[in-house]
C-alpha positions, 0 to 999 in steps of 0.5 A: 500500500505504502509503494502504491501511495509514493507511486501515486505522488511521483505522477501527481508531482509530475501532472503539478508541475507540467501543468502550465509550466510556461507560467510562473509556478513559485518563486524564481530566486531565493525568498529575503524576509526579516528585513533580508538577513534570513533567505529560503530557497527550495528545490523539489524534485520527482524521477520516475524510472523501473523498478530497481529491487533485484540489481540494486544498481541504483541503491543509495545508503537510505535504502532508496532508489536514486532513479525513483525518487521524490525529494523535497529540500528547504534551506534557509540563511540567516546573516544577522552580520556579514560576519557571521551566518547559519545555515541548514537544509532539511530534506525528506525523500519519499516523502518519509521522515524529513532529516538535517542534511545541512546545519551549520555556522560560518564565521568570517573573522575579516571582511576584506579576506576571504577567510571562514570557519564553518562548524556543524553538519558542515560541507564536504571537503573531499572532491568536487560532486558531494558539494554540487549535489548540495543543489541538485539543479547542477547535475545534469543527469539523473543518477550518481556517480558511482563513487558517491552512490554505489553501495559496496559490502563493506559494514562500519558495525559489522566485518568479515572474519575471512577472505572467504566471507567477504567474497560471498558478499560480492555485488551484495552490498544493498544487503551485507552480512557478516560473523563478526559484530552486528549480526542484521542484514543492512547496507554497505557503504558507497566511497563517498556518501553524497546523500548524508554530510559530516559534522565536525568543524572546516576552515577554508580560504581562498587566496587568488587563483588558490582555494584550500580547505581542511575538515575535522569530523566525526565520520569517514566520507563512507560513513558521514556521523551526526554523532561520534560512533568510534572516539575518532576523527576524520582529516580531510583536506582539498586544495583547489586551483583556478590557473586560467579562467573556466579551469578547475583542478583539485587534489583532495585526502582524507583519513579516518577511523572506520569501524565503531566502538562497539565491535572493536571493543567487543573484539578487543582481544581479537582486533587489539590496539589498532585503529582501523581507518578509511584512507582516500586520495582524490583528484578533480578537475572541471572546464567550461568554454561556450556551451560545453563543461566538461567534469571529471574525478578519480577516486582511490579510497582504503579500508583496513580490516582486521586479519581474523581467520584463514584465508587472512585478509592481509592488505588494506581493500582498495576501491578506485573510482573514476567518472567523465561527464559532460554537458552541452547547451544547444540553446539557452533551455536545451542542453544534453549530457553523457557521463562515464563511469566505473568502479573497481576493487583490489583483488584478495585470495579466497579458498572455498569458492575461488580457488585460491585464485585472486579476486576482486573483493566485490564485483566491479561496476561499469556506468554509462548515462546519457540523457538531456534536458529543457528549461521549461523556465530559468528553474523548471527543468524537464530531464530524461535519462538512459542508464546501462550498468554491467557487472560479473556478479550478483542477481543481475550482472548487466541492466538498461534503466530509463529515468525520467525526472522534473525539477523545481527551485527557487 
């Protein structure tokens, strides 16, 4: 019953905003009351698509499908200085709970240097698409990246007690078991999560053609925390450069401790006195000219897991990801996009099902989306995807997806 009421939102959202979608429907920019030191934007979105239940290509860390989705996002600004302001985003997906995914202040200590400090439910660090996605209107697909939004097997509350249980669980990631820790079924983790943010405290600035930012926080960018789970922080940091105009590079790191309290200290005797921690090392780049941008990361992430039982998992399980997109504008409401994408992954030795033979400890990923849009105004865009996905394991090794999404901001 509850799928058939979302169903029905997802065709009367659609029918709302088509509608006579030449004339205003709301507000084009953000709204300024109080005498304009509090200012509320929005964005609303709905995509509809197939049904994704058995691949789970398209799964993200709240168990939703990114290609079929309803998501309403309020943001608000409140600057009762220019030196200091609070900022927050709320959001509801599927029309479920609404949650915090933005709460923040930013200091400014001085007006003339672009200097801040920024503390809370803060903005990613680490590469460039986690603080796009902030504002969806700036993805001109529909899907993720693989690298922000694939969930891969591992578990922060739960780990593998050999080489051998973590290849069973390949391309099982939207539903991961294993002996040691939590003993539920529940999701892996992405690289990089871009529907959750950290918290922690961040300090940016920005000196000419140079941009730097460094965060402390509570999670890892697989695991984002509203709250400590683990006593450890995260390091992350990116530096940004702008040598000419249009062009963008950036080099990003981060380190964290990755598995909770809770199962290192009920393993104490087994994990010992170590911690256990995702490392990641990215780079980004970004250029614009006419009608074209063009986008593009690589992303190499590492978890360390305790060496338990035999057939041992002796190396830290690197992920790498790396994505291309592109966009083109054939008039000032037309425009279409592509974007290319894969995910692989280190290879262990297993005895039971493989032979001994190395493996990839989950199953690579290869992404292709194409797709377009119209502005059917300055904040009303129509889209529409084309989405194929191949992989050597799982249910479903290779599957099409069509996607079709409308989306209103101000």
């Amino acid at each position: 019953m509850r799928k058939k009421r979302i169903s029905a939102s997802f065709g009367v959202l659609l029918l709302a905003f088509a509608w006579r979608a030449e004339a205003q429907v709301g507000p084009a920019r953000p709204v300024e009351l109080a005498h304009g030191t509090l200012s509320v934007a929005g964005d609303v979105s709905a995509s509809v698509g197939a049904r994704d239940e058995i691949a789970y290509f398209n799964y993200t860390d709240y168990e939703h499908n990114a290609l079929r989705m309803i998501r309403v996002a309020l943001s608000a600004v409140w600057h009762p200085s220019d030196q200091f302001a609070v900022l927050t985003q709320v959001r509801t997906e599927n029309l479920e709970r609404p949650v915090p995914y933005a709460l923040y202040v930013r200091i400014r200590p001085w007006k003339n240097h672009a200097f801040d400090v920024q503390a809370g439910r803060i903005p990613p660090v680490f590469g460039s698409f986690a603080r796009r996605s902030y504002g969806s209107s700036d993805n001109p697909l529909i899907g993720y990246p693989l690298a922000y939004q694939y969930l891969t097997s591992l578990r922060p509350d739960a780990i593998p007690a050999s080489a051998d249980d973590l290849l069973l669980m390949r391309a099982r990631g939207w539903r991961a078991t294993y002996p040691v820790g939590s003993s539920n079924a529940a999701p892996g983790v992405p690289l990089i999560s871009s529907y959750r943010w950290d918290t922690g405290v961040e300090g940016h600035v920005a000196v000419r053609a140079l941009d730097v930012a460094v965060a402390v926080t509570a999670g890892t960018l697989s695991n984002p925390r509203l709250r400590d789970d683990n006593d450890g922080r995260q390091v992350s940091a990116r530096v940004g450069l702008t040598p000419v105009t249009g062009l963008i590079v950036g080099a990003s790191a981060s380190r964290g401790a990755f598995l909770t309290r809770a199962l290192v200290d009920r393993y104490a005797a087994l994990l010992g006195d170590t911690t256990y921690a995702q490392k990641a090392l990215g780079v980004d780049g970004e250029y614009s000219r006419d009608y074209w941008i063009v986008r593009g990361e690589w992303i190499q992430s590492r978890w360390n897991l305790p060496a338990l039982g035999i057939p041992l998992i002796r190396s830290p399980l690197r992920a790498s990801s790396g994505y291309v997109e592109g966009r083109y504008k054939f008039t000032p409401r037309l425009y279409a996009a592509a974007r290319a994408d894969a995910l692989t992954f280190s290879r262990i030795s297993g005895h039971r099902l493989f032979d001994k033979a190395p493996t990839p400890w989950d199953a690579p990923v290869r992404r292709v989306e194409l797709g377009g849009g119209v502005y059917l105004q300055r904040n009303l865009t129509l889209r529409a995807v084309v989405q194929r996905n191949w992989r050597d394991a799982g249910r479903v090794h290779n599957k099409t997806f069509v996607s079709g999404q409308i989306l209103y901001w101000f």
